[in-house]
N, CA, C, O and CB atoms as a CASP TS submission, in Angstrom:
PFRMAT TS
TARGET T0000
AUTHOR 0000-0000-0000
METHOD Language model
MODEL 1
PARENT N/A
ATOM      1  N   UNK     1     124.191  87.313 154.922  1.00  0.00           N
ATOM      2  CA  UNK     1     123.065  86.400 155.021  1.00  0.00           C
ATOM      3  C   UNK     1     122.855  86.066 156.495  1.00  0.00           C
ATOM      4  O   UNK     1     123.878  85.797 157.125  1.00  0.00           O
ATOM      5  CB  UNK     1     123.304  85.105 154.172  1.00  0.00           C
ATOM      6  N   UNK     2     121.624  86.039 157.183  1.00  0.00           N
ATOM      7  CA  UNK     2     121.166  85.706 158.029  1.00  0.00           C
ATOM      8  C   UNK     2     119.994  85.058 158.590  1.00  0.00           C
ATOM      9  O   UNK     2     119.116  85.452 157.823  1.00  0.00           O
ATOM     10  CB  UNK     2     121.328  86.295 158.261  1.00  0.00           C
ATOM     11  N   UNK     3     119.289  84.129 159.655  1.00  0.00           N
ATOM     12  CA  UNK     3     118.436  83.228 159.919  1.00  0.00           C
ATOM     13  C   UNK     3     117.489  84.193 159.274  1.00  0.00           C
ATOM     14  O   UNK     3     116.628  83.541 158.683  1.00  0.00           O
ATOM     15  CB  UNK     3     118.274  82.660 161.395  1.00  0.00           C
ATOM     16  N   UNK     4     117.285  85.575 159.138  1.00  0.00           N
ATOM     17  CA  UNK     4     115.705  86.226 158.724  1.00  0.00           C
ATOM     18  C   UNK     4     115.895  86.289 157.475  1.00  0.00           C
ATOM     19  O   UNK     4     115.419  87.324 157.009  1.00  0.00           O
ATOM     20  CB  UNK     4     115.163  87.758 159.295  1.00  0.00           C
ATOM     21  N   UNK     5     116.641  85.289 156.335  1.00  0.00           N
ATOM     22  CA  UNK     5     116.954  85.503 155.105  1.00  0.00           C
ATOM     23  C   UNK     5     115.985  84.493 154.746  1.00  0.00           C
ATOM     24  O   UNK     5     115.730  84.318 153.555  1.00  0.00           O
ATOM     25  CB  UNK     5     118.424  85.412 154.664  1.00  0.00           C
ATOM     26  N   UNK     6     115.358  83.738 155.736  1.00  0.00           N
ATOM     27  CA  UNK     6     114.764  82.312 155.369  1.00  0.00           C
ATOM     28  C   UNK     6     113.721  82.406 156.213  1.00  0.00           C
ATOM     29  O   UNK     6     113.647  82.939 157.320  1.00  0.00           O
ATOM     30  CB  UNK     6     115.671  80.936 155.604  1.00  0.00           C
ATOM     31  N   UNK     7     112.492  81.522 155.221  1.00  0.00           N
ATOM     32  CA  UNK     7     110.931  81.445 155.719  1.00  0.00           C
ATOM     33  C   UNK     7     111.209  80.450 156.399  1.00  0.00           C
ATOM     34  O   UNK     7     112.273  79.979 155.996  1.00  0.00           O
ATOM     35  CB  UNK     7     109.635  81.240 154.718  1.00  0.00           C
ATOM     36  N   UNK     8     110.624  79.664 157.564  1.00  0.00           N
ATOM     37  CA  UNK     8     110.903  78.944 158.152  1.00  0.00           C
ATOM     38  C   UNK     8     109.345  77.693 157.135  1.00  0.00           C
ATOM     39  O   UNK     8     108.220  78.179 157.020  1.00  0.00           O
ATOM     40  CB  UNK     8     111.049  79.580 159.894  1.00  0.00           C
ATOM     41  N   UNK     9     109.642  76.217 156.567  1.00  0.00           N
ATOM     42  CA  UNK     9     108.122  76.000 156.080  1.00  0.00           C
ATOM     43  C   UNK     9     107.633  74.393 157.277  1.00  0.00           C
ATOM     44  O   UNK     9     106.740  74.157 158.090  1.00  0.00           O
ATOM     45  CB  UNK     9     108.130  75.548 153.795  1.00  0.00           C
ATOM     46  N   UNK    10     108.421  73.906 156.914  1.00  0.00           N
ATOM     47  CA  UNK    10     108.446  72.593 158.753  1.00  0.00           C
ATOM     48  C   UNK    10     109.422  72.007 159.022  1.00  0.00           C
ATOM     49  O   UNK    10     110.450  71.953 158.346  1.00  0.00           O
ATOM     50  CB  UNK    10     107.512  71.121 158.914  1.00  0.00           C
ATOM     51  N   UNK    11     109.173  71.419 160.213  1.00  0.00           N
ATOM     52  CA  UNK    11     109.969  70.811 160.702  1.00  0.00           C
ATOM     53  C   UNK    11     110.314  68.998 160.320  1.00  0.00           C
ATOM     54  O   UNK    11     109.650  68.087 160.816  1.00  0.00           O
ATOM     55  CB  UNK    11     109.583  71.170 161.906  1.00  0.00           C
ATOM     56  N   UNK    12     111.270  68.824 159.525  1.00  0.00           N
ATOM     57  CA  UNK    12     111.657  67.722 158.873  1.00  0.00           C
ATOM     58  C   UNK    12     112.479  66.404 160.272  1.00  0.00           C
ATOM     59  O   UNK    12     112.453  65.182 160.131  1.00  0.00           O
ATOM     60  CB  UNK    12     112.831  68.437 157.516  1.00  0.00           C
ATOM     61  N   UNK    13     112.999  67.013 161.263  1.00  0.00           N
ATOM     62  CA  UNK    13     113.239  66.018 162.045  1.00  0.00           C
ATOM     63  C   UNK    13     114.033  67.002 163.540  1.00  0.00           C
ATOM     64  O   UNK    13     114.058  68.232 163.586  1.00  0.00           O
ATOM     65  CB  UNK    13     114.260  64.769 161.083  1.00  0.00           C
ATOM     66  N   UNK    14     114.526  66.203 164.469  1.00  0.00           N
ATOM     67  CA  UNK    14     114.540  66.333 165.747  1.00  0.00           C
ATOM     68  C   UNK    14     115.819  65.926 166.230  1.00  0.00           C
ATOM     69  O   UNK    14     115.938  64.702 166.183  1.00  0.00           O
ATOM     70  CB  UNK    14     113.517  65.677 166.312  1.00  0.00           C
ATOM     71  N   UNK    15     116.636  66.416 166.596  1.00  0.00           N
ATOM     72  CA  UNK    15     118.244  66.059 166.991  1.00  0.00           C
ATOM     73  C   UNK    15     118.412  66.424 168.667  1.00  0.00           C
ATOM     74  O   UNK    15     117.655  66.986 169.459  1.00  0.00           O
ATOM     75  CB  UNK    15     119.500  67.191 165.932  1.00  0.00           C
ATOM     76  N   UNK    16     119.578  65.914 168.785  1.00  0.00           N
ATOM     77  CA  UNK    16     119.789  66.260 170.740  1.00  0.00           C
ATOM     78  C   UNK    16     119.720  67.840 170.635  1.00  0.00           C
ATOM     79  O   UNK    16     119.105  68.380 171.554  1.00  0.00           O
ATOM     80  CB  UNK    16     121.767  65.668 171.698  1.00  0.00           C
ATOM     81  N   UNK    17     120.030  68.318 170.070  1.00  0.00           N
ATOM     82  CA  UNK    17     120.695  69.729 169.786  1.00  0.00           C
ATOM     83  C   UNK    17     119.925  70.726 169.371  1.00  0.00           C
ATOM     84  O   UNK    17     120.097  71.908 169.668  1.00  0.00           O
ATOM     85  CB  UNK    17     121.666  69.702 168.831  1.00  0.00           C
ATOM     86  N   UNK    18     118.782  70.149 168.455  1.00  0.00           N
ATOM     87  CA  UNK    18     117.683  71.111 167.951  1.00  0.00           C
ATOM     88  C   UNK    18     116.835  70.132 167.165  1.00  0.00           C
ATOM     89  O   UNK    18     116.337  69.027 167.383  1.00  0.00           O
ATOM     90  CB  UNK    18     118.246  72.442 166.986  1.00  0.00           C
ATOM     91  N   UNK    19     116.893  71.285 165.822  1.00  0.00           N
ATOM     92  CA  UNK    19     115.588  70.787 164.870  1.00  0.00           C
ATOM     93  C   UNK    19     116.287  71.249 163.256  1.00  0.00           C
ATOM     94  O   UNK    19     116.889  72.251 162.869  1.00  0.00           O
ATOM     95  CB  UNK    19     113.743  71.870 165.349  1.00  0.00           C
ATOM     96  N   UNK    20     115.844  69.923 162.570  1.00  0.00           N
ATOM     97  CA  UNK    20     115.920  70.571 160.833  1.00  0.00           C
ATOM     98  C   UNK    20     114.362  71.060 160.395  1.00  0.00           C
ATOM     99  O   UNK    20     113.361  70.343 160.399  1.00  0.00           O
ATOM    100  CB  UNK    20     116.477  69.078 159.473  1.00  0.00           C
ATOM    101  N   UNK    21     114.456  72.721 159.953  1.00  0.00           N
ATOM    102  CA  UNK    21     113.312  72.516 159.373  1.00  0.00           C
ATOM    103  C   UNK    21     113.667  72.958 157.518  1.00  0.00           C
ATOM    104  O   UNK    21     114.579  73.614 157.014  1.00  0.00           O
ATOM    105  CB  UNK    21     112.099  73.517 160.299  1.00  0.00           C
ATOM    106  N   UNK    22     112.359  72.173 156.853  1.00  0.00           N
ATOM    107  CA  UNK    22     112.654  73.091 155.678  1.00  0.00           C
ATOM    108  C   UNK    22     112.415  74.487 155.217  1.00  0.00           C
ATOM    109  O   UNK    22     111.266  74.921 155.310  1.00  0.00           O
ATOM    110  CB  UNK    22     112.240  72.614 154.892  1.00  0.00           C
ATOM    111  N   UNK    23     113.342  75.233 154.739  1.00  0.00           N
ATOM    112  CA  UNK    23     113.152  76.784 154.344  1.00  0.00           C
ATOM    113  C   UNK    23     113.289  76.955 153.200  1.00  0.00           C
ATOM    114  O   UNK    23     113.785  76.223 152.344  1.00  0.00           O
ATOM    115  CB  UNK    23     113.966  77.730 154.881  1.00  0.00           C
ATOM    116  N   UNK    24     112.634  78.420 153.106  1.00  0.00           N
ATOM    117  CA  UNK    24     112.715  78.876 151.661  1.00  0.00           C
ATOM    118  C   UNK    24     113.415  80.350 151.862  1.00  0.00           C
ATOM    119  O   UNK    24     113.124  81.284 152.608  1.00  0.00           O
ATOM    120  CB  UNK    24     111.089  78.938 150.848  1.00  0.00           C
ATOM    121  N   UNK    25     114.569  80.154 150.786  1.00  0.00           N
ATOM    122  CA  UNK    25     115.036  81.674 150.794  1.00  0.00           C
ATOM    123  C   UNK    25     114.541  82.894 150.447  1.00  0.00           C
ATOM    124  O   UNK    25     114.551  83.282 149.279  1.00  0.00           O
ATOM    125  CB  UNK    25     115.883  81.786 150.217  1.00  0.00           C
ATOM    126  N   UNK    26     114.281  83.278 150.990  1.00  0.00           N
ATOM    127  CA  UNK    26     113.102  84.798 150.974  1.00  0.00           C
ATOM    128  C   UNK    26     113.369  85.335 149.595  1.00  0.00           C
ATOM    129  O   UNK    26     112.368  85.423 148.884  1.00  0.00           O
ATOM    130  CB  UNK    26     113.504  86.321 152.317  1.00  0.00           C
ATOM    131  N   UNK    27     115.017  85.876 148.841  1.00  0.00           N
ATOM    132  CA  UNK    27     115.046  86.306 148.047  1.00  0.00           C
ATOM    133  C   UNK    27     114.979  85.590 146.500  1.00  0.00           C
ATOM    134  O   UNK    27     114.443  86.080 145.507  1.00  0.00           O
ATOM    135  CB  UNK    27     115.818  86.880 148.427  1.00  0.00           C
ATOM    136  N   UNK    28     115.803  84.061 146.616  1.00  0.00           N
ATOM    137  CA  UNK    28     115.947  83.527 145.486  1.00  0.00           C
ATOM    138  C   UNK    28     114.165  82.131 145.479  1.00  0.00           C
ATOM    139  O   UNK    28     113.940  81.529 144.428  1.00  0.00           O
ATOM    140  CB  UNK    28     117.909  82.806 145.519  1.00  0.00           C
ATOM    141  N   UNK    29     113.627  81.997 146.186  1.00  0.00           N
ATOM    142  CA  UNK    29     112.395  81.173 146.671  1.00  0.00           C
ATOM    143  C   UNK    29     113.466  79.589 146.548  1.00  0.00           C
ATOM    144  O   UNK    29     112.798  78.619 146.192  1.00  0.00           O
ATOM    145  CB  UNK    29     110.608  81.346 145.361  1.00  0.00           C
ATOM    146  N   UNK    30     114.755  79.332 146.765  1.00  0.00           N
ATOM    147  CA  UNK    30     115.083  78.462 147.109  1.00  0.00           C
ATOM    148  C   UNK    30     114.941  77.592 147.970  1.00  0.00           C
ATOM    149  O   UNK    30     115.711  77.859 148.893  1.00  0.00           O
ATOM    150  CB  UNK    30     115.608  78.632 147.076  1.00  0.00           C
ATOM    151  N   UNK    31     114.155  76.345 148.254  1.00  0.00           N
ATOM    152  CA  UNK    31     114.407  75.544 149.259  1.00  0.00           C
ATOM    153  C   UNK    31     115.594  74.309 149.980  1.00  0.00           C
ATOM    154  O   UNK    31     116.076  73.212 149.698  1.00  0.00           O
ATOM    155  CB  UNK    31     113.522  75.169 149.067  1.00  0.00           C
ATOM    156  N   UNK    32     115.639  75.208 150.918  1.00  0.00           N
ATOM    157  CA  UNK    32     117.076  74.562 151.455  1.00  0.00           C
ATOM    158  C   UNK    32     116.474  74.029 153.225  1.00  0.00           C
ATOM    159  O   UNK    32     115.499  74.422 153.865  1.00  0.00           O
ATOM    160  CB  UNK    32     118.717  76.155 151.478  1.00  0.00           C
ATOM    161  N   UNK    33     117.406  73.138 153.524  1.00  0.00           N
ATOM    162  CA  UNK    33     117.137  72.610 154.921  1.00  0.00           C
ATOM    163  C   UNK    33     117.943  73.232 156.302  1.00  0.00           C
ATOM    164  O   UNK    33     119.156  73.437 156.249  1.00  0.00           O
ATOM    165  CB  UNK    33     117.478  71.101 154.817  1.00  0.00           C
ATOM    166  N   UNK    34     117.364  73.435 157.207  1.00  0.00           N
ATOM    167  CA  UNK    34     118.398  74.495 157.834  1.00  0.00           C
ATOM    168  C   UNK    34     118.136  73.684 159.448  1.00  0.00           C
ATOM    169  O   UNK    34     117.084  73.404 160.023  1.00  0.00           O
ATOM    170  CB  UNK    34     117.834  76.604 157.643  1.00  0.00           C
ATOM    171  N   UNK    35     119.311  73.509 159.775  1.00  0.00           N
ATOM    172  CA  UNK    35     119.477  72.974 161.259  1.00  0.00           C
ATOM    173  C   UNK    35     119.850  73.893 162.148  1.00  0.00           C
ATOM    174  O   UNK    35     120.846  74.601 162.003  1.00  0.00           O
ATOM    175  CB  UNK    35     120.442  71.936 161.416  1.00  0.00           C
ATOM    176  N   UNK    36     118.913  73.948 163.326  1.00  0.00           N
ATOM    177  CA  UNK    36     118.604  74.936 164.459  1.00  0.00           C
ATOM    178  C   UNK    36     119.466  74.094 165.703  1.00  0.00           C
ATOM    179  O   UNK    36     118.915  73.321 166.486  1.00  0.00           O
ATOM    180  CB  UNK    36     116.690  75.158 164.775  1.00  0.00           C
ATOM    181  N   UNK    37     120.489  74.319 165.706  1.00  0.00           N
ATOM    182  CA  UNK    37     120.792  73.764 167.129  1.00  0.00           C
ATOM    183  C   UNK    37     121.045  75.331 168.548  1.00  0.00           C
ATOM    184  O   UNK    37     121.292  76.529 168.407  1.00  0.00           O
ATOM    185  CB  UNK    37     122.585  72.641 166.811  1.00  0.00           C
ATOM    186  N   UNK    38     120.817  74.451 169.770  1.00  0.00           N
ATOM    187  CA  UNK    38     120.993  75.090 170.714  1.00  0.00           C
ATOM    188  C   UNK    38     122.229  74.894 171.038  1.00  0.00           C
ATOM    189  O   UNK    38     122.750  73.822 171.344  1.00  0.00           O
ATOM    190  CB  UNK    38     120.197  74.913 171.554  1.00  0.00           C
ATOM    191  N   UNK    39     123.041  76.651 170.929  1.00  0.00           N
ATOM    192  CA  UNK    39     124.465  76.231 172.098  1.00  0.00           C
ATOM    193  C   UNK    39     124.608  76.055 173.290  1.00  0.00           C
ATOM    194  O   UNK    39     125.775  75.923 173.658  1.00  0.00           O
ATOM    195  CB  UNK    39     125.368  76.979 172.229  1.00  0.00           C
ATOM    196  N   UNK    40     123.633  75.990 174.235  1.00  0.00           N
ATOM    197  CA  UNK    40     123.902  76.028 175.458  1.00  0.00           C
ATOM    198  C   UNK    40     123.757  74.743 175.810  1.00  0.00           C
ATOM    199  O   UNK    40     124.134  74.310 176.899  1.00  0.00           O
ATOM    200  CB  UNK    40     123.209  76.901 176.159  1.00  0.00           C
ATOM    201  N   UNK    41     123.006  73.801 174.596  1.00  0.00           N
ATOM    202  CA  UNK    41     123.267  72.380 175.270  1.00  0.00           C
ATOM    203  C   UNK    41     124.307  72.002 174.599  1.00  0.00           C
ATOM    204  O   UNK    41     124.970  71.152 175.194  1.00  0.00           O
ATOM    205  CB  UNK    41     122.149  71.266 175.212  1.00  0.00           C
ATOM    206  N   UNK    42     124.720  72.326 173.538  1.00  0.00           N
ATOM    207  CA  UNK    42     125.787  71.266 172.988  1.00  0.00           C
ATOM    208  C   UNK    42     127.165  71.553 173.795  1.00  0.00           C
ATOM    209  O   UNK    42     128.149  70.817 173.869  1.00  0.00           O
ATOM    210  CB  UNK    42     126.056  71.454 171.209  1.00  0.00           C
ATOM    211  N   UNK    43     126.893  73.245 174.570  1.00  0.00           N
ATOM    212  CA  UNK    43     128.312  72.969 175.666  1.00  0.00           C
ATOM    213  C   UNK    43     127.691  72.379 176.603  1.00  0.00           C
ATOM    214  O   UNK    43     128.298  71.383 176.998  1.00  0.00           O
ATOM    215  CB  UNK    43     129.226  74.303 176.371  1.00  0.00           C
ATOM    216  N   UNK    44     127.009  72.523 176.971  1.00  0.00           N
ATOM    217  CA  UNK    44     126.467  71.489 178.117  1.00  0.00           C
ATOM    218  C   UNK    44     127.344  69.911 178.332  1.00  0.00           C
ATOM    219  O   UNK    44     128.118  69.399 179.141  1.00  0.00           O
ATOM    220  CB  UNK    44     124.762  71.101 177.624  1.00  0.00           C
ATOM    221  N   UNK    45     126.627  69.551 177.000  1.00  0.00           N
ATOM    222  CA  UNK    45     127.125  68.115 176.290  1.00  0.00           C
ATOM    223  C   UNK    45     128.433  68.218 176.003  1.00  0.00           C
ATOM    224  O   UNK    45     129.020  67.144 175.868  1.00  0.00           O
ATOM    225  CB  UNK    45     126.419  67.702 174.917  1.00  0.00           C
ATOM    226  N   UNK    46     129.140  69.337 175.855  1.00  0.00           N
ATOM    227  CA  UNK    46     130.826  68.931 175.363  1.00  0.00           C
ATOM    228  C   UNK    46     130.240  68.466 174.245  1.00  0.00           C
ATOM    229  O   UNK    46     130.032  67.254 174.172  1.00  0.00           O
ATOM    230  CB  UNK    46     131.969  67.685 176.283  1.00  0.00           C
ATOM    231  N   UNK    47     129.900  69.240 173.276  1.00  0.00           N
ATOM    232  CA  UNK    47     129.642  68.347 171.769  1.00  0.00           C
ATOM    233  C   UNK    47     130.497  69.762 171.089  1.00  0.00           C
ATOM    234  O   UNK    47     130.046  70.174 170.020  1.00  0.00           O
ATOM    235  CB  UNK    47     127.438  67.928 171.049  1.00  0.00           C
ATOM    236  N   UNK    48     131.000  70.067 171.338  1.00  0.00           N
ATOM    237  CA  UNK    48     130.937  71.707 170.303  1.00  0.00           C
ATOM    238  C   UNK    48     132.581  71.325 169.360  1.00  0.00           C
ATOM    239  O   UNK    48     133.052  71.972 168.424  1.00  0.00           O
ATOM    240  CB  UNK    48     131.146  73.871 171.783  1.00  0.00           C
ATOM    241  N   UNK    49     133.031  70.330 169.883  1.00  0.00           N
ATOM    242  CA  UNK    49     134.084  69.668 168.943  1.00  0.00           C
ATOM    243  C   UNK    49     133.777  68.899 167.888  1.00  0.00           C
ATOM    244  O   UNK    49     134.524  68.914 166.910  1.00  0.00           O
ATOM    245  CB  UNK    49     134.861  68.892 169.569  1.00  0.00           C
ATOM    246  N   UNK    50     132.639  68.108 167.909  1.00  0.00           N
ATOM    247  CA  UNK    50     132.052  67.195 167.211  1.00  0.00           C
ATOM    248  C   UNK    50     130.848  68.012 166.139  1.00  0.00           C
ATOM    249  O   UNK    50     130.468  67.502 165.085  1.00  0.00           O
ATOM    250  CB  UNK    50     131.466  66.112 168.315  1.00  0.00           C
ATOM    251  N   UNK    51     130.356  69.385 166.664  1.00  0.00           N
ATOM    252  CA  UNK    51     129.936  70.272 166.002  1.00  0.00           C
ATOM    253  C   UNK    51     130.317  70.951 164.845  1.00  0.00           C
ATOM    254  O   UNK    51     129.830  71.231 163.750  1.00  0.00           O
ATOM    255  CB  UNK    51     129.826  70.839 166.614  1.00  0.00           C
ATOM    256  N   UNK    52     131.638  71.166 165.630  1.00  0.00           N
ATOM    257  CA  UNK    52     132.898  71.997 164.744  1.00  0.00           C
ATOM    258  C   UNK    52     133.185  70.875 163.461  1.00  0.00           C
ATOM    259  O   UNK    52     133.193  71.373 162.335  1.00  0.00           O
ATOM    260  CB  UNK    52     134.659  72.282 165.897  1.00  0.00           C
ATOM    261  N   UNK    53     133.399  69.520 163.561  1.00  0.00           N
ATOM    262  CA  UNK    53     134.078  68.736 162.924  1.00  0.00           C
ATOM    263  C   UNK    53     132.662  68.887 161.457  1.00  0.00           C
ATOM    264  O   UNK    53     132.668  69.210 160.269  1.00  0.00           O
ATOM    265  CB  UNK    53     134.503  67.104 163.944  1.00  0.00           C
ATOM    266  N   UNK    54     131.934  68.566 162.168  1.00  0.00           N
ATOM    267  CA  UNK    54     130.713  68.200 161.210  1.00  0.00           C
ATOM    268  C   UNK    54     130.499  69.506 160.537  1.00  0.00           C
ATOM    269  O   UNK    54     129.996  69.341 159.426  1.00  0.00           O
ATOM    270  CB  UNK    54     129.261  67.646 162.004  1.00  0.00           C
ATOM    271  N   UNK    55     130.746  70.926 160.883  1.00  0.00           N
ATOM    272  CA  UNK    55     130.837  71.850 159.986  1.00  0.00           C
ATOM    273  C   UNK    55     131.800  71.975 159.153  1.00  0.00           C
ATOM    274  O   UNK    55     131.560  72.433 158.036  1.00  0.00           O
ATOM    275  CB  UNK    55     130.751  72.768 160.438  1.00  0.00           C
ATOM    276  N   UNK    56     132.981  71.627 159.486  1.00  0.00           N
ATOM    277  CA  UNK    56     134.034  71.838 158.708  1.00  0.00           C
ATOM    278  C   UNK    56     134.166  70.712 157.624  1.00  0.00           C
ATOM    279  O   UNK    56     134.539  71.026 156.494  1.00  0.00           O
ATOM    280  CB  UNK    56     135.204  71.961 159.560  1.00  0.00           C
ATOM    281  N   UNK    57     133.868  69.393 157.938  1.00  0.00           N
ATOM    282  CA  UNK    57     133.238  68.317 156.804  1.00  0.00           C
ATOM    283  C   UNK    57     132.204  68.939 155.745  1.00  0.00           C
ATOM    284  O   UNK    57     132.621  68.843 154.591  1.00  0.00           O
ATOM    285  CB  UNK    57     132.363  67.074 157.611  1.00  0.00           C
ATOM    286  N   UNK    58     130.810  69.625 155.887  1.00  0.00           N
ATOM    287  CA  UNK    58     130.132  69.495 155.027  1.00  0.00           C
ATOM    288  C   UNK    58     130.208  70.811 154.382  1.00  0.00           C
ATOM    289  O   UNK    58     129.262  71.291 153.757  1.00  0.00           O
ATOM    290  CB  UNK    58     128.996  69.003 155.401  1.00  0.00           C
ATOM    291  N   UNK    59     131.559  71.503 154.567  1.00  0.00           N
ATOM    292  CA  UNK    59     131.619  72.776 154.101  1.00  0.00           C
ATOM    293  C   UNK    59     132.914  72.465 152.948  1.00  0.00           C
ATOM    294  O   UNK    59     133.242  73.274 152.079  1.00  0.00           O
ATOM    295  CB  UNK    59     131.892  73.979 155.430  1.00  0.00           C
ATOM    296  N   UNK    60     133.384  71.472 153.102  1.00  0.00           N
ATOM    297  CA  UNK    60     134.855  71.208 152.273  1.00  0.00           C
ATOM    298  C   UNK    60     134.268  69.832 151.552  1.00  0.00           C
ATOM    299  O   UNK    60     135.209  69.214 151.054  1.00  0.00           O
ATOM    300  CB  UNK    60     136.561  70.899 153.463  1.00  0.00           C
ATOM    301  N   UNK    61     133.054  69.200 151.356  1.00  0.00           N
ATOM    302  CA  UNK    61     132.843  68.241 151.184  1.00  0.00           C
ATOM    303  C   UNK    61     132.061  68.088 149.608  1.00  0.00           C
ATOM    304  O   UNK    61     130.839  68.209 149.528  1.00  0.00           O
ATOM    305  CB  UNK    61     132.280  67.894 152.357  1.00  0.00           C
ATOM    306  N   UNK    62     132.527  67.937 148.944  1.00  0.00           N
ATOM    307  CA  UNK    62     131.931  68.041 147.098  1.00  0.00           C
ATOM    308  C   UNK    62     131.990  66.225 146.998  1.00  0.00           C
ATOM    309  O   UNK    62     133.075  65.644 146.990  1.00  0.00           O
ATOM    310  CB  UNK    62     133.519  69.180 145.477  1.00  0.00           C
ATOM    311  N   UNK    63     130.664  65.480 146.926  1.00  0.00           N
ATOM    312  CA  UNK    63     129.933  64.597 147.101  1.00  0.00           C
ATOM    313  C   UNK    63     128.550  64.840 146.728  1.00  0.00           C
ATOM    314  O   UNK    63     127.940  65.903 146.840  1.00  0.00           O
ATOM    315  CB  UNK    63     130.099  64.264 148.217  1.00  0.00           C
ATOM    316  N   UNK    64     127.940  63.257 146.074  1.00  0.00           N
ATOM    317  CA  UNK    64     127.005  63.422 145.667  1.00  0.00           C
ATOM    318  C   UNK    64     126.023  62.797 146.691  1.00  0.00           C
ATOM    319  O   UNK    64     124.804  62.714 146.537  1.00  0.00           O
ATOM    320  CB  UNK    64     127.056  63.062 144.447  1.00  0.00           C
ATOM    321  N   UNK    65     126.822  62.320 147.882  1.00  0.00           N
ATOM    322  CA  UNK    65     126.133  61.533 149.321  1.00  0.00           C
ATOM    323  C   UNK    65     126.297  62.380 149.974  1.00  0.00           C
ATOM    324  O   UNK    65     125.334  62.396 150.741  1.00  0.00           O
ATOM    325  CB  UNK    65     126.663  60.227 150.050  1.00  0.00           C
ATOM    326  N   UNK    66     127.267  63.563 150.308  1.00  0.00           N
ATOM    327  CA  UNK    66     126.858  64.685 151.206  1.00  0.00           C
ATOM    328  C   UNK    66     125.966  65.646 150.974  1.00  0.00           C
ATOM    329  O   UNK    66     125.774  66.022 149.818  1.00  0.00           O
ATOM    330  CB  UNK    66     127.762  65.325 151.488  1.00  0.00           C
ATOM    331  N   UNK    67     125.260  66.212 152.074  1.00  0.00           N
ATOM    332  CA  UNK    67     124.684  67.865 151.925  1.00  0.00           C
ATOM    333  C   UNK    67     125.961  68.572 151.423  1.00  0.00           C
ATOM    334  O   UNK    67     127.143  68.229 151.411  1.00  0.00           O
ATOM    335  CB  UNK    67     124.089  68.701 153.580  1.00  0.00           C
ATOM    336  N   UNK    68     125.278  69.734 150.992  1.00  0.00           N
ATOM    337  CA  UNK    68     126.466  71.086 150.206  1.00  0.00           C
ATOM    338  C   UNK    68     125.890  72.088 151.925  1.00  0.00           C
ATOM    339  O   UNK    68     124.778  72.160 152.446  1.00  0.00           O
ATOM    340  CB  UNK    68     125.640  72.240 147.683  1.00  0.00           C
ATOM    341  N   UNK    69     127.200  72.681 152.329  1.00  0.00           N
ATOM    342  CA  UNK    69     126.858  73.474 153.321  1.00  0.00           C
ATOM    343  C   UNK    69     126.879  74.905 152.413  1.00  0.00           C
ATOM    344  O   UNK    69     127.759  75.291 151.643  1.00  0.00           O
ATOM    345  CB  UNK    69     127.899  73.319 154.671  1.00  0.00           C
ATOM    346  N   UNK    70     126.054  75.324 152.646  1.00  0.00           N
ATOM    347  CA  UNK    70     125.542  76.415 151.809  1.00  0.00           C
ATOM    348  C   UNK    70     125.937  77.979 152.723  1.00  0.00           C
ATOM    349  O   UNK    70     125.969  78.985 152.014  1.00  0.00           O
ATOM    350  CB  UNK    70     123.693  76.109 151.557  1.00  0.00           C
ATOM    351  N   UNK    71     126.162  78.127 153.907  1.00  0.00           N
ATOM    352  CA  UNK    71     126.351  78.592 154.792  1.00  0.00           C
ATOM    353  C   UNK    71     126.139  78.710 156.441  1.00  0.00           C
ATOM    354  O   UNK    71     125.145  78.035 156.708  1.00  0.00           O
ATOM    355  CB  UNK    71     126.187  79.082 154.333  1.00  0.00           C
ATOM    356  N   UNK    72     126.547  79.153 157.337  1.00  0.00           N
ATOM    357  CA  UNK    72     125.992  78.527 158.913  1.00  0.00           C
ATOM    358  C   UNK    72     126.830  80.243 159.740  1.00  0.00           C
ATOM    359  O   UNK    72     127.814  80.949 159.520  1.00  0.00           O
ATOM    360  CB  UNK    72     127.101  76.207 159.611  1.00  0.00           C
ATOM    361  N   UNK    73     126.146  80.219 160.320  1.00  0.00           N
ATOM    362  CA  UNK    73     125.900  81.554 161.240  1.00  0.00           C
ATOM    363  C   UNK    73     125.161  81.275 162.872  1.00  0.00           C
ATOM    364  O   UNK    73     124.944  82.226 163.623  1.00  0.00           O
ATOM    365  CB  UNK    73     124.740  82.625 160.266  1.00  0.00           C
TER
END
């Protein structure tokens, strides 16, 4: 799976780092939310620990208050 697996449909909000927009999965017409961050600022920022953390949270995280990380590439 990769970013051209998904229609891009808008942009839902605005972070230091990038953008969430909503997508649709090309094959299953699923809509899922997909966050675009830039790496060159988040090393910039020294955020890429706090990056890491927040991936590894919403990927191990079965909650009905979290997102489901569905995958990240």
């Amino acid at each position: 799976m990769s970013v051209h697996d998904f229609e891009p449909k808008e942009i839902i909000g605005r972070g230091a780092f990038g953008e969430v927009r909503v997508c649709q999965q090309k094959k299953t017409g699923e809509y899922v939310a997909v966050k675009k961050m830039l790496k060159n600022d988040m090393i910039k920022k020294n955020q890429m620990a706090h990056v890491r953390a927040e991936r590894d949270v919403l990927s191990v995280a079965n909650s009905d208050w979290i997102v489901e990380l569905k995958c990240s590439f």
